[in-house]
C-alpha positions in Angstrom: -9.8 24.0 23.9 -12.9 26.2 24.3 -16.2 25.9 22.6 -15.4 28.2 20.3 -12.9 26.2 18.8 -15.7 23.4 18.5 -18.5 25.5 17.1 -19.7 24.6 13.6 -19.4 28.3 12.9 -15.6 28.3 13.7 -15.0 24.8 12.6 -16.9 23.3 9.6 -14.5 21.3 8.4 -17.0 18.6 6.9 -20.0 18.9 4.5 -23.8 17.2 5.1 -23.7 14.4 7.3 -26.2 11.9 5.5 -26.6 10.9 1.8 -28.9 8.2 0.3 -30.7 6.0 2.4 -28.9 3.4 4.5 -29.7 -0.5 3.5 -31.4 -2.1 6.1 -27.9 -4.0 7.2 -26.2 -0.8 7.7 -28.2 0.7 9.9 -28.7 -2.8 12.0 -24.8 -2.2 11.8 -24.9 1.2 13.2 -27.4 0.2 16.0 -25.6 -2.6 17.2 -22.0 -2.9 15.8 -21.4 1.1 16.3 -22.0 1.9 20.0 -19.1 -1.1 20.8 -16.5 0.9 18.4 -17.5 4.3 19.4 -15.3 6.1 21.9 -16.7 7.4 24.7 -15.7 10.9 24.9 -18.0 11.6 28.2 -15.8 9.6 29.8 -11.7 11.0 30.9 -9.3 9.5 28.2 -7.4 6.4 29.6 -3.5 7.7 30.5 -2.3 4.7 28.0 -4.8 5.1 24.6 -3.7 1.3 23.8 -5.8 -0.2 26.5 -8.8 1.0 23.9 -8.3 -1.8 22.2 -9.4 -5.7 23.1 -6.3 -7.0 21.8 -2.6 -6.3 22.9 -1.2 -3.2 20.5 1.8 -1.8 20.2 1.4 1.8 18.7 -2.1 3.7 17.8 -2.6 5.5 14.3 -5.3 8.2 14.3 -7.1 8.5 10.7 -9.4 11.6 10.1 -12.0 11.6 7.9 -11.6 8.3 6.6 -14.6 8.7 3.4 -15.3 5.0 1.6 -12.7 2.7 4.4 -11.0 1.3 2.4 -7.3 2.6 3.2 -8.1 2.2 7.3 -9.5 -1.0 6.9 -6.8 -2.3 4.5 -4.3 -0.8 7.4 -6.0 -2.4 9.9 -6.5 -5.4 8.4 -2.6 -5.9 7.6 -1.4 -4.8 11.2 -2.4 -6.2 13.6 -0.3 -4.9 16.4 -1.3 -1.8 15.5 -4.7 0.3 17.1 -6.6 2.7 14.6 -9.0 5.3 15.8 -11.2 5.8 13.0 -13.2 9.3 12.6 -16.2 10.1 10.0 -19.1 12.2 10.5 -20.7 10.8 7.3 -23.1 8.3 8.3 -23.1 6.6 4.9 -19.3 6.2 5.3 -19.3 5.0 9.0 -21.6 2.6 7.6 -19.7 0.9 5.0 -16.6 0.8 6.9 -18.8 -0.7 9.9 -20.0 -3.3 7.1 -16.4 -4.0 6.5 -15.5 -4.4 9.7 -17.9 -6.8 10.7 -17.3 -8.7 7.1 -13.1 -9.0 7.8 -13.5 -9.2 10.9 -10.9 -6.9 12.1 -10.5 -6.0 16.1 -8.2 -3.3 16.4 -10.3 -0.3 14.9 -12.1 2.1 17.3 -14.5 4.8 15.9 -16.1 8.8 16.3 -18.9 9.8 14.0 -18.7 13.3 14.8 -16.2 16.5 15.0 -12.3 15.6 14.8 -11.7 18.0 17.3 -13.4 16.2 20.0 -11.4 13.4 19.4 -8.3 15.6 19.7 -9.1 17.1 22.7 -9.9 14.3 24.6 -6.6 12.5 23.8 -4.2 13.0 26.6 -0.6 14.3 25.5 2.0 12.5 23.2 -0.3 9.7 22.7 -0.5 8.9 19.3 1.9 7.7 17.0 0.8 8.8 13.1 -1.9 11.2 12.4 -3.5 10.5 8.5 -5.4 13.1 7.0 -5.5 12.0 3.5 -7.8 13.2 0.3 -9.5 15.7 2.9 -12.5 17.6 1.5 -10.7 20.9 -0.3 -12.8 23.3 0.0 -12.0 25.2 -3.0 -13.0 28.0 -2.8 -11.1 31.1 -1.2 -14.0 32.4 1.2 -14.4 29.0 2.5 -10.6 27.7 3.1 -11.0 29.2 6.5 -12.8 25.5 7.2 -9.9 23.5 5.9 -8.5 20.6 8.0 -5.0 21.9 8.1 -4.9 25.5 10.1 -2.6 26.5 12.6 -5.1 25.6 15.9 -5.8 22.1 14.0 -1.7 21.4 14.0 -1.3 22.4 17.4 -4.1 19.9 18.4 -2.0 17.4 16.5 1.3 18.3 18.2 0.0 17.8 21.4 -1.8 14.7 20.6 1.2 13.3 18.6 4.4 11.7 20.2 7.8 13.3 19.5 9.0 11.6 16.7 5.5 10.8 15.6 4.2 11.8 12.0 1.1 13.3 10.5 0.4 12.5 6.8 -1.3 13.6 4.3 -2.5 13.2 0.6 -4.5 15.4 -1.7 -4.5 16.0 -5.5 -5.4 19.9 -4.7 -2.7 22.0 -5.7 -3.9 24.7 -3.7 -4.5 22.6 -0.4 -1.2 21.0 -1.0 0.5 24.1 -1.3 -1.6 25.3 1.9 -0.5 22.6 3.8 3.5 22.7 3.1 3.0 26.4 4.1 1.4 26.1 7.2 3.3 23.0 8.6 6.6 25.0 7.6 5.4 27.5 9.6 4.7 25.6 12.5 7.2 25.1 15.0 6.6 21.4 16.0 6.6 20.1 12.3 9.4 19.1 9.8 8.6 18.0 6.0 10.4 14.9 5.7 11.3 14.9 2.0 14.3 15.2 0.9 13.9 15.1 -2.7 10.4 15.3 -5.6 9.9 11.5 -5.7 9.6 11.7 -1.6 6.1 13.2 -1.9 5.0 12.5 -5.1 5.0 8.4 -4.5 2.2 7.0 -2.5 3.4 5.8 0.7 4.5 2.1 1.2 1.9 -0.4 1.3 -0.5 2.3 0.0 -4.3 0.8 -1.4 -5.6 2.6 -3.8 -9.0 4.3 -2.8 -12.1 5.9 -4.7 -11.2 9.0 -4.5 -7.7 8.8 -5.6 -8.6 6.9 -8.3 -11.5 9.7 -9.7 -8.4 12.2 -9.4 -6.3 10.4 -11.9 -9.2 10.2 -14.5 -9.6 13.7 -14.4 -5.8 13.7 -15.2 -5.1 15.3 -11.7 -1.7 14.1 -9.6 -1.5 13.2 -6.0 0.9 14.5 -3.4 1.8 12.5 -0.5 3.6 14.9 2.5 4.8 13.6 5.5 5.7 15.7 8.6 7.7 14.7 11.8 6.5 15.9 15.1 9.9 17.6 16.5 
């Protein structure tokens, strides 16, 4: 991909980087627990993404934009045999789920606290089994869905990344994001909705803990939709 496609004028897919002040732990955590997470991107992307992780795994699950941790650490945490690349730019978030880390003491999570994108172009071809994308920031208003997750350059990173066979979910309680998302993977040519019938997308996926966010939607009476798509 070319810079364009990196720029943050092109490709502002996330908000402010930094909230409230980190506790002194989390930043000790980001000084010395981060940098043996990170992925080095300057570096050429090993042929066989598995060997990123100490332990032996058997497939690698991509999460983008993983907010508060708690769903990619409770993944982690319950499969073992399974590698999760972690991506945030939010440094309050990386922090907690650093914090979490180090408190479980789970081993098969690898992390980027910057731009998606990088991580996607610097995977090599069909090497990642799931792609999660779940209760990704909306932007709601028209003028500014142009920086939505979901576009058509986004999914073709994800087709190349992804493994035939391999899916890409995703979960939001945005009606209009939802509807946005069904279009534009219909659209795609790599990409098949996997649902067959209403209760397909409209029950969280197995094994699913409920986060924050999720949680915030259904006190303000909204309803979640969980879409999963097929790499063809």
């Amino acid at each position: 991909m070319t810079d364009q496609h990196r720029s943050r004028s092109t490709e502002a897919f996330f908000g402010r980087r930094k909230g409230k002040p980190l506790r002194a732990l989390q930043a000790t955590h980001l000084e010395t627990v981060l940098p043996l997470l990170r992925l080095d991107l300057a570096s050429p992307a090993p042929d066989d993404v598995k060997t990123l992780f100490r332990n032996p795994v058997g497939r690698v699950r991509l999460e983008i934009g993983f907010g508060g941790g708690e769903h990619l650490i409770h993944r982690a945490a319950e499969d073992a045999e399974t590698g999760f690349i972690g991506v945030e730019p939010f440094v309050n978030s990386m922090a907690k789920l650093v914090g979490y880390i180090e408190e479980r003491g789970v081993e098969n999570i690898r992390l980027h606290d910057d731009d998606a994108t990088q991580v996607l172009d610097w995977l090599p071809e069909n090497a990642i089994d799931q792609i999660d994308l779940l209760y990704p920031d909306p932007w709601p208003k028209r003028k500014h869905w142009k920086r939505r997750f979901v576009s058509p350059v986004n999914l073709d990173r994800f087709a190349r990344v992804l493994k035939p066979g391999g899916i890409f979910c995703f979960a939001s309680d945005i009606d209009s994001y939802v509807n946005w998302t069904l279009s534009h993977c219909h659209d795609h040519p790599s990409f098949n909705w996997t649902a067959e019938n209403a209760s397909d997308w409209l029950t969280p996926y197995a094994g699913w803990p409920s986060t924050r966010y999720e949680a915030k939607a259904r006190r303000e009476g909204r309803k979640s939709a969980y879409l999963t798509f097929r790499r063809l």
